[in-house]
C-alpha positions in Angstrom: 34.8 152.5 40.3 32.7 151.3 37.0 29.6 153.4 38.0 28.1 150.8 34.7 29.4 147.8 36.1 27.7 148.7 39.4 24.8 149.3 37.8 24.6 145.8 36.6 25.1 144.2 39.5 21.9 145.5 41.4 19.2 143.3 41.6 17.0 143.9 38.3 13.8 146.0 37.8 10.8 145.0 36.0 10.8 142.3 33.4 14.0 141.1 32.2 15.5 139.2 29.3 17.2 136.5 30.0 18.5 132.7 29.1 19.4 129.6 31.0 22.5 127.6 30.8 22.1 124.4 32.5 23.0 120.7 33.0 19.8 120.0 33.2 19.6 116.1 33.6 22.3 116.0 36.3 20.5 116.9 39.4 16.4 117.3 39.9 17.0 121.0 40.8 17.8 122.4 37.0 14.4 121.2 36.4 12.7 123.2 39.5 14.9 126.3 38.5 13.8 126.2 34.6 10.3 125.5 36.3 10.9 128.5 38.3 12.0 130.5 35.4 9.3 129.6 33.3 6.7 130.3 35.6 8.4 133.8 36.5 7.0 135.6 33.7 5.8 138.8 35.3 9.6 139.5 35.7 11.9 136.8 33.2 11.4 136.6 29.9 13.0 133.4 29.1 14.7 134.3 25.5 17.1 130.9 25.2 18.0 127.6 27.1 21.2 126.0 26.3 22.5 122.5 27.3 25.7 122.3 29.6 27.9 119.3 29.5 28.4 117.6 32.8 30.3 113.7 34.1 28.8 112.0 36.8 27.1 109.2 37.6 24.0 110.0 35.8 26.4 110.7 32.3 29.1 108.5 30.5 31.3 111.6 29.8 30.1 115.4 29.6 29.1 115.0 25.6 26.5 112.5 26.4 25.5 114.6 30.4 25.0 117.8 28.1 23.2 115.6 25.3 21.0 114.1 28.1 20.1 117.7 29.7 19.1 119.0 26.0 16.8 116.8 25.6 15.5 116.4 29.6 15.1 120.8 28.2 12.5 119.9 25.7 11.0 117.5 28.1 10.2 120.3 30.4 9.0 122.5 27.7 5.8 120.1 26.5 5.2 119.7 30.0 5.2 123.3 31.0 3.5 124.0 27.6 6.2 126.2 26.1 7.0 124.6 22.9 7.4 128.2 21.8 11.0 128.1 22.9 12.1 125.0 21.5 13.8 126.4 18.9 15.5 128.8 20.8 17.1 125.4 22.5 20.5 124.7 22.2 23.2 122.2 22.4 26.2 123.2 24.0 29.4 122.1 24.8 31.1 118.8 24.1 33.9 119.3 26.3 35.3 121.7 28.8 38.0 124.3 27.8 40.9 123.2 27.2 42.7 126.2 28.7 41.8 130.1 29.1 42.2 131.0 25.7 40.8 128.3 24.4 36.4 128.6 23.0 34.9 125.4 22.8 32.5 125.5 20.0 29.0 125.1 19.6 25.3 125.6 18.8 25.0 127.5 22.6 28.4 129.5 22.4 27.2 131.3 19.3 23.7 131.9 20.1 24.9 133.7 23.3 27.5 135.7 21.1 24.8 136.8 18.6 22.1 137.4 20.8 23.8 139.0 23.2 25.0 142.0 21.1 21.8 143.2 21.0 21.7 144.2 24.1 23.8 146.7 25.9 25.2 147.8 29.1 21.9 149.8 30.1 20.0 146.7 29.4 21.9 143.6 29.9 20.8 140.2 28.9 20.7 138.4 32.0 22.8 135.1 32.3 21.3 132.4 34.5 23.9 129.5 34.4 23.3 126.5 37.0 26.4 124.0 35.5 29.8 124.2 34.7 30.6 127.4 33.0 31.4 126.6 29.8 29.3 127.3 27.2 29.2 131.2 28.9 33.3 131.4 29.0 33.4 130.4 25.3 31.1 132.6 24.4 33.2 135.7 25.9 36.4 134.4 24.4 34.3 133.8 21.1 33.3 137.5 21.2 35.3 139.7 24.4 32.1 142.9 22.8 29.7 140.6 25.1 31.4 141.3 28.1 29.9 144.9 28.7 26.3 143.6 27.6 25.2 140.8 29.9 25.1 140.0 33.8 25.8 136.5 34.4 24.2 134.8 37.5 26.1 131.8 38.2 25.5 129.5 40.9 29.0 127.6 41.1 32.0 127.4 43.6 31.9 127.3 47.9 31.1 130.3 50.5 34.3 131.9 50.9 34.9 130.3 54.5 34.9 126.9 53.1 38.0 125.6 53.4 38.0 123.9 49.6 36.3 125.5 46.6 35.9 121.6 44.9 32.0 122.5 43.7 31.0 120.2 41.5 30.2 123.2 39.2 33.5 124.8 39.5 35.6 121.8 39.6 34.8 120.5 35.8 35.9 123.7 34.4 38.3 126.0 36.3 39.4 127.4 33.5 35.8 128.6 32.1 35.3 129.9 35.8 38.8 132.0 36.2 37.7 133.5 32.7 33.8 134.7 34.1 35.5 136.1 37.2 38.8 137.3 35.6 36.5 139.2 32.6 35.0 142.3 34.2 31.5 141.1 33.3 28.8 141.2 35.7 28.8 138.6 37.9 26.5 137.2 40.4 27.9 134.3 42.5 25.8 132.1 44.5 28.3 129.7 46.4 26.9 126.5 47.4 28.3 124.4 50.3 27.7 127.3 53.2 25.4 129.2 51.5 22.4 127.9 49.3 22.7 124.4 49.9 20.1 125.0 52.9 17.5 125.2 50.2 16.2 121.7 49.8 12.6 120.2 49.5 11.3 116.9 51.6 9.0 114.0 50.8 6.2 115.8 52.7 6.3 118.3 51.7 6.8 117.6 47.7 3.5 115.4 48.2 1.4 117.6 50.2 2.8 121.3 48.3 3.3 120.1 44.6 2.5 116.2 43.5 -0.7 115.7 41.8 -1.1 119.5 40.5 -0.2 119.4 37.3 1.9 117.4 34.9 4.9 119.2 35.2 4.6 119.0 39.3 3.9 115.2 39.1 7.1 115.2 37.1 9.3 116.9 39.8 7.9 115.2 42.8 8.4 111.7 41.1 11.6 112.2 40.0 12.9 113.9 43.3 11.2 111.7 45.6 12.8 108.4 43.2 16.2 109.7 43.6 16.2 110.2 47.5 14.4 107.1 47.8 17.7 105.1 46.4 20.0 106.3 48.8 17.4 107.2 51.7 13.9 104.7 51.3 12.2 104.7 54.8 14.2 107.4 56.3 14.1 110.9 56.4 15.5 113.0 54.0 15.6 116.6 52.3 17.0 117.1 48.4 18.5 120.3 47.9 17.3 122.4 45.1 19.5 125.1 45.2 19.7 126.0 41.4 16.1 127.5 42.5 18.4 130.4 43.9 20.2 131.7 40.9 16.8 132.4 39.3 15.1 134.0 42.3 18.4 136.6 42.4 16.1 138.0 39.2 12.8 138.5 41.2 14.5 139.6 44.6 12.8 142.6 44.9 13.6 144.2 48.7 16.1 141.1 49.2 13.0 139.3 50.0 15.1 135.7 48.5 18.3 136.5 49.8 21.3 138.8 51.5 23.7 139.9 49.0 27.2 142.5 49.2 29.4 143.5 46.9 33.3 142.1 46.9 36.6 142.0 45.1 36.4 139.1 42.4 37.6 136.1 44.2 40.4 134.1 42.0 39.6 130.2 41.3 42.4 128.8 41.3 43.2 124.8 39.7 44.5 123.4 43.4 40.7 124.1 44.5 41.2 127.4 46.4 40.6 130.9 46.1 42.9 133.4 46.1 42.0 136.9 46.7 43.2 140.8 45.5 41.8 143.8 47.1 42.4 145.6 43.6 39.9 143.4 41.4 36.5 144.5 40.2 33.4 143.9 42.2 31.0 140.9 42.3 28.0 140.2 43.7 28.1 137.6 46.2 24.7 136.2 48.1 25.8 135.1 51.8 22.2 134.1 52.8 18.7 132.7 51.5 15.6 133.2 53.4 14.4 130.0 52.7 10.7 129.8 53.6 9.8 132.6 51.7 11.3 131.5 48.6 10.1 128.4 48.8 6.1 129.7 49.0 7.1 131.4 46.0 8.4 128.6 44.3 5.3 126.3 45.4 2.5 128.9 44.4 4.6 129.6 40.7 5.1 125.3 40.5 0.9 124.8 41.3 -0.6 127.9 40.2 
């Protein structure tokens, strides 16, 4: 087995390099994981953010979702006071790959080409990607030399006892994802449905831990507590911020965060199932997050 490739996918040491890829005006919970990230400095040094595409409601296509996260990125940069790392923030995809051979161009895609070359596999550039794949699988087709030099944590696709794996993550680009676990890279998986979507936030709790502590907190609790409060107003209700998790995998020193093991890379496959070979390379896949205690770290990072 790739003693290197094992290496890689233990849970890091000290202070890290690493970048963000994110569709960050999707959900609330891109902007309480670049928070996260940002606040995370004894361990992360946050080198680059780039912009994922993303189609939902909240987009009119994923051009105009990954258009709307870029500039929801610089948002959170005056807020959080890092205007530092604005110009290391970049636009990325227009589109999702058109198939598995196929880079989809832009600003993101190269910057993660460049930069990661000058790293290598005894110290990887760590990965963090809470979207659709794609800027990260273009970059690898872009340049295949990356491969050996980063460690991608992505936080896409189901637990593997779910009967589907349509993630919303997963589902807009298969082929990105088939390429990330087909590569031989690093790669972390967080699933969500079955495993961290028990990591959500209440109305309580965001007003007694977080609102009214700073700008940036007063930012998250508003805009959290608006969007439950249009399907939910007057009843109880929790938000998931799961994209918290694929950041935390960086400071889980002692597996205080999460469980992890290692397995044979899982295949996506286009009819919204895994398939599965014995012979593949290891993963690391997280099966379980201790909740509570990353939420206190969260809160004292958020407040402090």
């Amino acid at each position: 087995m790739n003693e290197a490739l094992l290496r890689k996918l233990e849970v890091p040491t000290g202070i890290v390099d690493a970048v963000i890829d994110s569709d960050t005006f999707n959900e609330i919970d891109d902007q309480f994981a670049i928070t996260y990230m940002l606040k995370s400095d004894e361990r992360i040094n946050v080198c680059a953010l780039y912009a994922a595409p993303f189609f939902n409601e909240n987009s009119t296509g994923p051009e105009d979702g990954m258009e709307k996260s870029y500039n929801e990125m610089i948002t959170l940069l005056t807020l959080t006071g890092r205007d530092d790392l604005k110009k290391s923030t970049f636009k990325g995809s227009r589109s999702y790959m058109p198939d598995e051979n196929t880079f989809v161009p832009s600003e993101a895609a190269s910057d993660l080409a460049r930069r990661a070359m000058n790293y290598t596999s005894e110290k990887p550039l760590y990965v963090v990607s809470i979207g659709a794949i794609t800027n990260v699988a273009s970059a690898i087709v872009m340049n295949p030399e990356i491969i050996d030099r980063i460690v991608i944590v992505w936080l896409g696709g189901h637990a593997l006892e779910w009967p589907d794996t349509a993630e919303f993550n997963m589902r807009q680009d298969v082929a990105a994802a088939r390429i990330i676990f087909g590569c031989g890279a690093a790669l972390v998986q967080l699933p969500c449905a079955g495993v961290v979507d028990h990591f959500t936030i209440s109305e309580p709790e965001l007003n007694y831990w977080i609102k009214g502590k700073s700008p940036i907190c007063d930012h998250l609790a508003d805009a959290t507590i608006r969007a439950a409060n249009s399907y939910a107003e007057g009843k109880p209700w929790t938000r998931v911020i799961w994209d918290v998790t694929a950041v935390a995998f960086l400071t889980n020193d002692n597996n205080r965060f999460m469980d992890s093991r290692l397995i044979p890379s899982p295949i996506p496959q286009y009819d919204d199932h895994y398939s599965f070979d014995p012979r593949r390379h290891p993963i690391r896949y997280v099966w379980n997050i201790h909740r509570d205690r990353l939420m206190e770290d969260l809160i004292y990072k958020l407040t402090k």
